[in-house]
BAROKOL-523324 format. One line per field, with one value per residue (C-alpha): x, y, z. Coordinates in steps of 0.2 Angstrom, whole numbers, plus 2048, in hexadecimal, padded with zeros to 3 digits. Layout:
<gulos>
X <- (X_...)
Y <- (Y_...)
Z <- (Z_...)
</gulos>
This chain:
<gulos>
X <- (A91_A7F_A81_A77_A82_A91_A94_A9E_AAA_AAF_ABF_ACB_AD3_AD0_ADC_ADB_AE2_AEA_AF4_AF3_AF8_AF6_AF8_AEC_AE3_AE2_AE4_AF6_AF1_AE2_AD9_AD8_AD2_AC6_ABF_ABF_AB5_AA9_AA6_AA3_AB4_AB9_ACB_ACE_AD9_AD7_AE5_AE6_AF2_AFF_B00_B03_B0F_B18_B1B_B24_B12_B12_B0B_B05_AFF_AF5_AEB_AE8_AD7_AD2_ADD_AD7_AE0_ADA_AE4_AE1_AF2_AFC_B04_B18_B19_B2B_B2F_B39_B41_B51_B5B_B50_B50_B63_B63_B70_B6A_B70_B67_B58_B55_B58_B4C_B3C_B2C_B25_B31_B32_B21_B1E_B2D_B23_B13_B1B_B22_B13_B07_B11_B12_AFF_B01_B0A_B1A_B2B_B2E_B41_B3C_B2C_B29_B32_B2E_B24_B21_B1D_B11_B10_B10_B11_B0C_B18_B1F_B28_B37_B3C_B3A_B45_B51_B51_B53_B5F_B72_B7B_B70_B78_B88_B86_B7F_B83_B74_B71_B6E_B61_B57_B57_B51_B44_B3F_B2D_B31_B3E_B30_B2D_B40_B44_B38_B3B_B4F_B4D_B43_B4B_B3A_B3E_B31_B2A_B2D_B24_B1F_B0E_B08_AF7_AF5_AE5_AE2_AF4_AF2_AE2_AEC_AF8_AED_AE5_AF7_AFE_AEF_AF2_B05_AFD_AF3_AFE_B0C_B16_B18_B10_B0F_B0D_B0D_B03_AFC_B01_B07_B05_B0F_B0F_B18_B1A_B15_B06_AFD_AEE_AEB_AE3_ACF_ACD_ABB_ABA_AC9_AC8_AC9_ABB_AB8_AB7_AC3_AB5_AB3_AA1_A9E_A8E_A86_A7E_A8B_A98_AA4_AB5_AC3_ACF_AE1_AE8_AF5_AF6_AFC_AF7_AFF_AF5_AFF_AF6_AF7_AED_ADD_AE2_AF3_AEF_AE4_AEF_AFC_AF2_AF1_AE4_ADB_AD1_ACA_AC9_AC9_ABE_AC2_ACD_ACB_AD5_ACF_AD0_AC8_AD1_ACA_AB9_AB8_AB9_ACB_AD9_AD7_AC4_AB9_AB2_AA4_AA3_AB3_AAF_AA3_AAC_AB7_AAB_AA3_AB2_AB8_AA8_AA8_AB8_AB4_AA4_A97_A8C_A8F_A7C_A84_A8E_A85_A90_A9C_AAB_AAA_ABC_AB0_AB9_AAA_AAC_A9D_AA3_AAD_A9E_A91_A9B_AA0_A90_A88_A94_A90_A80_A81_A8A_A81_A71_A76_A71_A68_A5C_A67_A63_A6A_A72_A6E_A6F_A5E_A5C_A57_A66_A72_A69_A59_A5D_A6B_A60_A62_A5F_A59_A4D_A4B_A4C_A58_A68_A7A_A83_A8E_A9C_AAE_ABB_AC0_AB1_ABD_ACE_ACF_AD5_AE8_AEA_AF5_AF1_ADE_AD9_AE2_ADA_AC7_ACC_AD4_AC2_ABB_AC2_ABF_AAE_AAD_AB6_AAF_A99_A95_A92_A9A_A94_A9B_A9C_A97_A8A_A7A_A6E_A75_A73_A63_A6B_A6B_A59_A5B_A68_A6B_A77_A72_A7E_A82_A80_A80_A8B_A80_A80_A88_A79_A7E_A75_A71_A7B_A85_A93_A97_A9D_AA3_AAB_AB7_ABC_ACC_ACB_ADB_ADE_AE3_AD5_ADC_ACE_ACC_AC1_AC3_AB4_ABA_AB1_AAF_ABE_AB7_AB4_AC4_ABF_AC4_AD3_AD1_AD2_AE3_AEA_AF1_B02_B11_B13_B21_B1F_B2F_B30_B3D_B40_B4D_B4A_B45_B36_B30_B31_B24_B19_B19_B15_B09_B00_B01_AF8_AEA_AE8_AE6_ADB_ACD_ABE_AC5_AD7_ADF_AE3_AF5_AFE_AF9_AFF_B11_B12_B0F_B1D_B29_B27_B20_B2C_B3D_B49_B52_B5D_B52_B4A_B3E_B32_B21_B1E_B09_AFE_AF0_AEB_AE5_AF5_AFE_AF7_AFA_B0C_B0E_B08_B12_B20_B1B_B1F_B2F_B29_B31_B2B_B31_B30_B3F_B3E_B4F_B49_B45_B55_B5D_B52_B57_B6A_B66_B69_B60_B51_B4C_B39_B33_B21_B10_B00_AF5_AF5_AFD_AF8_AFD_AF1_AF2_AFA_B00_B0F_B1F_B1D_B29_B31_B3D_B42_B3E_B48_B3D_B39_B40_B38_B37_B34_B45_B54_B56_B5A_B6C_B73_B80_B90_BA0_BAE_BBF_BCC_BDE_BEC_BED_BE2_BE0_BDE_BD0_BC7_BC8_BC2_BB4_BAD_BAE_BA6_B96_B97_B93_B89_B95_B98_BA7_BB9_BB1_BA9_BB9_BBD_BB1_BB7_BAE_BA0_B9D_B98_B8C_B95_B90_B94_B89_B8E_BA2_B9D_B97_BA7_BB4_BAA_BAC_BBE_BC3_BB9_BBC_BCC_BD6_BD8_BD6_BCF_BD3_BC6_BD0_BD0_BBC_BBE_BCC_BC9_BD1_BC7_BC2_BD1_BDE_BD5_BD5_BE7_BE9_BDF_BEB_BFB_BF3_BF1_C01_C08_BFF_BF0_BE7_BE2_BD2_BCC_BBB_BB9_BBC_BB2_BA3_BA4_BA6_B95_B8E_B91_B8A_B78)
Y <- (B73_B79_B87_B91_B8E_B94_BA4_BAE_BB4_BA1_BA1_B9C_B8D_B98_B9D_BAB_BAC_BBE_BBE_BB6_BB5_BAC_BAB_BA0_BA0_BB0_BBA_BC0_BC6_BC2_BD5_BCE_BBB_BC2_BCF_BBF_BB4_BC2_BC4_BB1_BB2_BA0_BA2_B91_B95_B8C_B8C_B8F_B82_B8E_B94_B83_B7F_B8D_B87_B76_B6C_B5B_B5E_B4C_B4C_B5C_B58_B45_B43_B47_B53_B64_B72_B7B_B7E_B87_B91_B9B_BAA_BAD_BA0_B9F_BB2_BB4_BBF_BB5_BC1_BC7_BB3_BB3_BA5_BA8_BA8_B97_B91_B98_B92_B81_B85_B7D_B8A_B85_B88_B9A_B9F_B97_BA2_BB2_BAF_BAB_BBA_BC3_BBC_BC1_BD1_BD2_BCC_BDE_BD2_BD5_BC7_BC6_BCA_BC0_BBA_BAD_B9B_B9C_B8C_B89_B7A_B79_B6D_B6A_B61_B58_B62_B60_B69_B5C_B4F_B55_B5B_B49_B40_B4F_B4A_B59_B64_B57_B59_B6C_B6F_B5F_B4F_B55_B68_B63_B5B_B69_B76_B6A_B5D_B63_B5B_B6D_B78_B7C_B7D_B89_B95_B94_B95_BA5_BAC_BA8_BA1_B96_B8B_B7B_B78_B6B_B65_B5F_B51_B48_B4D_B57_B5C_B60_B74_B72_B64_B70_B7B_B70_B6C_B7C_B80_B72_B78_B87_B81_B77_B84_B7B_B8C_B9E_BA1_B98_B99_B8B_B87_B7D_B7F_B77_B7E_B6C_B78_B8A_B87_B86_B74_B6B_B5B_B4A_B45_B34_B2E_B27_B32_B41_B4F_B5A_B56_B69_B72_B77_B71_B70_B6E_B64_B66_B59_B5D_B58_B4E_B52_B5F_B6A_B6A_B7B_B82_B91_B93_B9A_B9D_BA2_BAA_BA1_BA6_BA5_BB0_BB6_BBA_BC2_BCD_BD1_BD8_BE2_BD4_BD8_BC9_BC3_BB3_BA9_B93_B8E_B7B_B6E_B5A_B50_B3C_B2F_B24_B17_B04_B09_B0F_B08_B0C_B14_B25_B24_B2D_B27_B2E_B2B_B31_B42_B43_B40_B4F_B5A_B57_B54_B67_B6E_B64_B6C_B7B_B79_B7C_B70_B71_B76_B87_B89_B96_B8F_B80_B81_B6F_B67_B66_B5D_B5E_B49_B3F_B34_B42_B4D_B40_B39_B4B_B4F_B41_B41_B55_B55_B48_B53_B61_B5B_B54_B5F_B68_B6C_B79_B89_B97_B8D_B90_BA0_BA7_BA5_BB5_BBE_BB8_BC2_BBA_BA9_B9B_B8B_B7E_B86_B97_B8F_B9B_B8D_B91_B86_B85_B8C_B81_B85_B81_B8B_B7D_B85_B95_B8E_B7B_B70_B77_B66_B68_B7C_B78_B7B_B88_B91_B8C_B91_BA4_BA3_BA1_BAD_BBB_BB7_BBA_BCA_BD1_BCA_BC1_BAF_BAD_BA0_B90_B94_B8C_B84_B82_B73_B6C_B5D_B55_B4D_B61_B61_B55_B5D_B6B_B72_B7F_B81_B96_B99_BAC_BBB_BC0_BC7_BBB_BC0_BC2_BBA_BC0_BB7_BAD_BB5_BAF_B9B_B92_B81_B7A_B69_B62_B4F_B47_B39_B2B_B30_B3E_B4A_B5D_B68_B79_B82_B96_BA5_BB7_BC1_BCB_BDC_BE7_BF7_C08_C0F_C1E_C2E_C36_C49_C4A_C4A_C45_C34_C2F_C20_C16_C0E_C02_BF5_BED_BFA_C0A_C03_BF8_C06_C0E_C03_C02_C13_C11_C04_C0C_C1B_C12_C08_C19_C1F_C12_C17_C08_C0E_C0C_C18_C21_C1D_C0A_C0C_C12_C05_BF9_C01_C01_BF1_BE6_BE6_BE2_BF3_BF0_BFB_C07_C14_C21_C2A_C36_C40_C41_C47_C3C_C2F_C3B_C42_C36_C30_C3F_C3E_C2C_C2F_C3F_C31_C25_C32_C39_C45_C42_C4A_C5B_C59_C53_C48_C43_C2F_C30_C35_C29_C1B_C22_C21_C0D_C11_C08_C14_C19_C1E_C2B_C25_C24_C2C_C20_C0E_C07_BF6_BEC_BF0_BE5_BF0_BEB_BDF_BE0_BDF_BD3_BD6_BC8_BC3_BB0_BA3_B96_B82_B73_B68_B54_B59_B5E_B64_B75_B84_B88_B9C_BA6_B9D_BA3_BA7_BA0_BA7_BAC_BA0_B91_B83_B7C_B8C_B90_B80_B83_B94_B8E_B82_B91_B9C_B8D_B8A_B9D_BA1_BB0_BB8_BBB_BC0_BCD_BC2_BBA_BC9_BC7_BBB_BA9_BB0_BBF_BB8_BAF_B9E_B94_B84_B76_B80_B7E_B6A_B6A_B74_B6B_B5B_B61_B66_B55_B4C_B54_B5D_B51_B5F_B5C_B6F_B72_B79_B8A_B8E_B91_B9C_BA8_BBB_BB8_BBD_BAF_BB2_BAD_B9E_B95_B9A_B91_B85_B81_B83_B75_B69_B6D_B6B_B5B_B5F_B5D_B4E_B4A_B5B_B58_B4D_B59_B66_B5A_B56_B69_B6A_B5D_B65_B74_B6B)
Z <- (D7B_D72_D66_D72_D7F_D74_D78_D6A_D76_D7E_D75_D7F_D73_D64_D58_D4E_D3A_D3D_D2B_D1A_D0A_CFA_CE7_CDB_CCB_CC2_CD6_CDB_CEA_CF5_CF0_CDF_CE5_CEF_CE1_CD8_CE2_CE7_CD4_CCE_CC2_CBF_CBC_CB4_CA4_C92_C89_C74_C6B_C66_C7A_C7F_C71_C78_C88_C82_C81_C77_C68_C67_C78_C76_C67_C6E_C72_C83_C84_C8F_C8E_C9D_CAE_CBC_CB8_CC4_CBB_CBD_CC9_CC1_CC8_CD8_CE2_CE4_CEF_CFB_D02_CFE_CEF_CE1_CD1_CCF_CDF_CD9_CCA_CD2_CDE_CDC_CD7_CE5_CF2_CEA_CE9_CFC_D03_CFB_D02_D13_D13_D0B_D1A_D27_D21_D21_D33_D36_D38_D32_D29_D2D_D41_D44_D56_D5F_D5E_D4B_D46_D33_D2E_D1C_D0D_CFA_CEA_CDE_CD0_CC0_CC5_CD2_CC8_CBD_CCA_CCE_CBE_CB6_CBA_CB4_CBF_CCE_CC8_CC9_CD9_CE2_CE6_CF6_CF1_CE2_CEF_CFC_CEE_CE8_CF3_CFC_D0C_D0D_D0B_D1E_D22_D13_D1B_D2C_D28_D1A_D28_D35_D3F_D4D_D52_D4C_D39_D2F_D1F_D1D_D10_D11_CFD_CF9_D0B_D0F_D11_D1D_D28_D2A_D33_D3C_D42_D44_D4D_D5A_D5A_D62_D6F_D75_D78_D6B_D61_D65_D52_D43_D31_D27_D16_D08_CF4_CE5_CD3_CCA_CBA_CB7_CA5_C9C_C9B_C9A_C9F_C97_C9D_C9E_CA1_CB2_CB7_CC3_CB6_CAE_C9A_C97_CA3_CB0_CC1_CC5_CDA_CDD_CCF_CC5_CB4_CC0_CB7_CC0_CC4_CBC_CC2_CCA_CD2_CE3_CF3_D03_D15_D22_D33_D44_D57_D65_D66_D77_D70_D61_D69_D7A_D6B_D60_D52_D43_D45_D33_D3C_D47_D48_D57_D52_D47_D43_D39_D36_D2A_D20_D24_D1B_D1A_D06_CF5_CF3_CF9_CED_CF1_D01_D0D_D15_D29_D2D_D22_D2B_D3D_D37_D37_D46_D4F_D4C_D51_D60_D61_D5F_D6F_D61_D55_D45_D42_D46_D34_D29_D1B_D17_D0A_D03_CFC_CEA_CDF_CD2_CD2_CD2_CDF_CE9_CEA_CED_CFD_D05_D03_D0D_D18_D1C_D1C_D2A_D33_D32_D32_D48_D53_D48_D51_D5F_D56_D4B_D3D_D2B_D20_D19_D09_D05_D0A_CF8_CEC_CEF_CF1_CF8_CF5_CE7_CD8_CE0_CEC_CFB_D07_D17_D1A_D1B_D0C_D02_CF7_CF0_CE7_CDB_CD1_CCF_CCF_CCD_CD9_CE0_CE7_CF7_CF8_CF4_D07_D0A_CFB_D03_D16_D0D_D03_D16_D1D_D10_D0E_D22_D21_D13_D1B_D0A_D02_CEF_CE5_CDF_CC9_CBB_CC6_CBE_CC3_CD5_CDB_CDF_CF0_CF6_CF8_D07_D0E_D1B_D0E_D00_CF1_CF1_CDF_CE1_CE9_CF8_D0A_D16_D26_D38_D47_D58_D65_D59_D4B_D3A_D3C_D2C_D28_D1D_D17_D11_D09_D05_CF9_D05_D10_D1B_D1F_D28_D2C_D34_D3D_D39_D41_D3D_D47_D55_D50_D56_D5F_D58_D5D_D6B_D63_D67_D61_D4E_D4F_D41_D3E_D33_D26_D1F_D13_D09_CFB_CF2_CE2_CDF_CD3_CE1_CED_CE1_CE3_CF1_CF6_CE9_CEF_D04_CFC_CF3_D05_D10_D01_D07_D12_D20_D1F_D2F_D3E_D35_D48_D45_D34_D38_D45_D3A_D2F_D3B_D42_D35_D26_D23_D1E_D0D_D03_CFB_D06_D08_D15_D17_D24_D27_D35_D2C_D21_D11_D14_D14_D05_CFA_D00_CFC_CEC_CEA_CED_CE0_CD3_CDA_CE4_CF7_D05_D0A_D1B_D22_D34_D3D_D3F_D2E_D27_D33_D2A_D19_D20_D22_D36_D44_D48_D5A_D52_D5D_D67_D5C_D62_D6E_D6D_D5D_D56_D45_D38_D26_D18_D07_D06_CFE_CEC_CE5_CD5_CD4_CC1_CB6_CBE_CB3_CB8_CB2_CA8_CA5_C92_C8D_C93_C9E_C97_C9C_C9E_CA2_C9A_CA3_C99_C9F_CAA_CA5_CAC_CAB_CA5_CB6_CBD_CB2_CB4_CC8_CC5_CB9_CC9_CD6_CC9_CC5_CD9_CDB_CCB_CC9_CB8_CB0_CB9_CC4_CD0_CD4_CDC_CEE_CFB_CFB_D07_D01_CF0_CF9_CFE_D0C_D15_D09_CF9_CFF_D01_CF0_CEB_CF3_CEC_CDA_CDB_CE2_CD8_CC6_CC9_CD7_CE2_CF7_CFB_D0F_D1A_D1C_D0C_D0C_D1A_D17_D13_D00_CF0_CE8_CD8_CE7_CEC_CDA_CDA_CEC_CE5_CD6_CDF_CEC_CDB_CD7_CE8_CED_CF5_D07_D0C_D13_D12_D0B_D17_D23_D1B_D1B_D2F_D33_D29_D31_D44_D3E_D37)
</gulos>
């Protein structure tokens, strides 16, 4: 199909990005990434000596020559809010960073979705991958962490192919679940996948993106010349200084339907992907870690066949950009092939006088598709590194402007050729008539996997139809009082803003979009300044006087029958939970783990102690106290009772049976069964029966 043929509205294999959610370089949140990106900030951090000697760096290694000390650093990337996803403290700290940090933003995107995390649609699949890390090398290599937990439950918590089943089993999300590994371009084939999940009725909603937390801790890394990284901790995007990347950490999930669907339900739709490709190189390169050029190419057009346009209709590509000589030289041959066919159909290109004067190579005024790539601002997050670029996209469709590539100062002379123009400046991302905003973005993987996504502005959503003022009440809850502050806090500052949402789509999105948790509160509002001063009136201990029968029912924890909202209600995006979860730190390769929370013995007899020492470990409880719950109520499930039963056998000579898991006894009266089944002779073959009965249940 032309692109004049391609009428903005033919959308029916379209789907739409209706949540998101991401963490990276020097941005918590998505607000402060995009304030980032909008305001050139190049969030790489270098590190002084004493900070890396801090965090367990070699002291040899880091005043070696060659050595960097620069990172695109994720901050507390070691926090997590453990019991909200019901891990045990013990759990979590063997949980890998990345899982943790990848269960937070899948619940933090659907929550921008307007979904309740913990009651998201049927059939959600999740497509989503990872990079190596530290920690599960060190899982692997560390045998008093195996004979802790068990072989098999080091590998669940640390192995990335668990990523997509931890989500979709915390969550409870039903669909196709799948972790995604074609290295740098991992994030972006999981879109394309999920994408193809969804038009082919496989799933009806999908979560995908990717992660990379290589360390929690502070590092640099070692430049060698010839290597991929930059000398001087600064990745510089076709420009003629390039001399390599810097290594970075992030993650991003974005939540997919279908257009038609998102829409036929109210969905707050931030963009929509008209087309996807995936290819590979294949043979023809230099090497197996180098690119290739024709079959980055054939990505690109491939999705925009895809999508029914020609890739002449991109206003602006987001590039992989590794800031490599040879990695830049090849995408951008390879892109400019592609975007130069066909360009002759019409309405491509962004004028040149719309950024601040100029988008050309080295602001030139000449027109042409806009070029960029995030590695400039926050180093390369390897398997996150396209989800990063397709967020950037997106926010720079929604928010109508172009952010440059930093640190950019004399582009490459192969520019001059091209279609493409290097944006080097924050500037107005200009409309077309008869076509809307279209972008592409490229993924390149070492091995040779490449994607490209062709993304489009999200349809403009109608305003509401005005309906009478009448009370709407507005729950809210947390896991603590200090996190209900905030959030109140942070609800206030949203419906402070000139685009806050209708205050009926707001409830509704509060009553059906987020999970209820202990701690409680409500507001009662006839409009959005209102409710604003009342939520702020919250935040500083003030409730609300005016007192609402469902909203007592909320505050009783009861299941609420919420009286009807004005008009027709839709989900609207409102801040996310805010996590607050506490240090659960990484392992290293450098030393051994830290180690807390010693247990002091139990009374009895030896054996008896030692039993209730492994039952105490198995659990992470402290002290006698916690011998007090039954086994399931301090958090005991069918693979920690394998690891149990394993232990006693193994270290104690005690056969455990089955029942013994499963009756209402506090955990004291089991060590006692425990020990009077040692001195009695034991059970035979029960591990052997608890394993099968956790087999049938897998």
């Amino acid at each position: 199909m032309t692109t004049e043929a391609a009428a903005p509205h033919d959308l029916e294999s379209a789907v739409a990005v209706v949540g998101m959610s991401g963490r990276f370089p020097g941005a918590p949140d998505l607000d402060t990434y995009w304030a980032n990106l909008r305001d050139g900030v190049c969030s790489l951090s270098a590190f002084t000596e004493r900070e890396l000697l801090a965090d367990g760096a070699d002291p040899d290694e880091l005043r070696g020559a060659g050595y960097v000390p620069a990172q695109g650093y994720l901050a507390d990337a070691d926090r997590f809010e453990a019991e909200l996803f019901g891990f045990h403290r013990t759990e979590a700290a063997a949980l890998d960073p990345q899982h943790r940090v990848l269960l937070e933003t899948a619940w933090s995107a659907l929550e921008d979705a307007g979904y309740a995390p913990l009651d998201a649609p049927s059939r959600t699949g999740v497509y989503v991958g990872g990079s190596p890390t530290e920690h599960a090398l060190a899982a692997a290599t560390d045998p008093a962490l195996a004979a802790s937990l068990g072989a098999l439950q080091v590998r669940i918590l640390t192995d990335r192919e668990f990523l997509a089943p931890w989500i979709s089993y915390r969550l409870g999300l039903d669909g196709p679940s799948m972790t995604v590994q074609t290295a740098c371009s991992t994030s972006l084939t999981a879109v394309h996948l999920a994408v193809q999940a969804l038009l082919l009725g496989e799933c009806d909603t999908a979560l995908a993106g990717g992660v990379s937390v290589g360390g929690v801790r502070k590092r640099g890394y070692v430049h060698y010349q010839g290597g991929i990284f930059s000398p001087d901790g600064r990745c510089r995007p076709f420009d003629e200084k390039a001399a390599g990347t810097v290594p970075g950490s992030g993650v991003g999930v974005l939540v997919l339907r279908r257009l038609e669907d998102a829409l036929a339900d109210g969905d707050p739709v931030r963009a929509v992907i008209r087309g996807t490709a995936v290819t590979n190189d294949g043979a023809g390169k230099l090497g197996f870690t180098a690119p290739g050029v024709d079959q980055q190419t054939a990505a690109i057009t491939e999705a925009w066949a895809a999508a029914g346009l020609e890739p002449s209709a991109a206003q602006y590509v987001e590039a992989h950009g590794t800031g490599t000589e040879l990695g830049d030289r090849v995408e951008l041959e390879a892109a400019s092939a592609a975007f130069t066919a066909g360009a002759g159909s019409g309405g491509a290109g962004i004028d040149g006088a719309a950024i601040d004067g100029s988008a050309g190579i080295d602001g030139g005024t000449g027109a042409g598709i806009g070029l960029g790539s995030v590695k400039s601002n926050i180093g390369h997050a390897d398997a996150a590194a396209g989800a990063a670029a397709l967020i950037k996209t997106i926010l720079m469709l929604e928010h109508a402007t172009l952010v440059p590539t930093v640190d950019v100062t004399s582009p490459v002379a192969a520019l001059r050729g091209s279609p493409l123009r290097l944006v080097t400046e924050t500037g107005a991302w200009p409309s077309r008539p008869g076509l809307p905003r279209l972008a592409g973005v490229t993924s390149v993987g070492i091995g040779g996997t490449n994607v490209h996504v062709v993304v489009q502005e999200a349809p403009e959503r109608g305003p509401r139809a005005h309906t009478d003022a009448r009370p709407a009440v507005l729950p809210l809850s947390a896991r603590t009082e200090h996190q209900l502050t905030l959030t109140a806090r942070r609800l206030a500052a949203r419906l402070r803003e000139a685009d806050a949402p209708a205050l009926a789509d707001v409830a509704h999105t509060l009553r059906t979009g987020r999970v209820g948790m202990p701690v409680r509160a409500y507001v009662v509002a006839t409009g959005t300044r209102e409710a604003a001063d009342k939520l702020l009136a919250l935040a500083e201990g003030h409730p609300d006087p005016v007192r609402d029968p469902s909203g007592e029912a909320w505050l009783r924890g009861e299941e609420v029958a919420w009286p009807a909202l004005a008009g027709e209600v839709r989900r609207v995006r409102l801040p996310a939970y805010p996590f607050a979860g506490e240090s659960h730190g990484a392992l290293t390769l450098r030393g051994p783990a830290a180690r807390t929370g010693a247990v002091a013995p139990a009374p009895g007899s030896e054996l008896e102690s030692e039993v209730a020492e492994l039952v105490r470990e198995a659990l992470d409880l402290d002290g006698r106290a916690g011998l007090e719950k039954t086994y399931f109520e301090a958090g005991g499930d069918s693979l920690t009772a394998v690891h149990l039963a394993g232990r006693l056998r193994d270290e104690l000579g005690i056969d455990v049976p089955i029942q013994l898991f499963l009756e209402p006894i506090t955990l004291k009266d089991m060590t006692i069964r425990i020990t009077e089944i040692k001195q009695g002779g034991g059970a035979d073959g029960a591990l052997d029966a608890l394993l099968a009965e956790f087999e049938a249940e897998s």
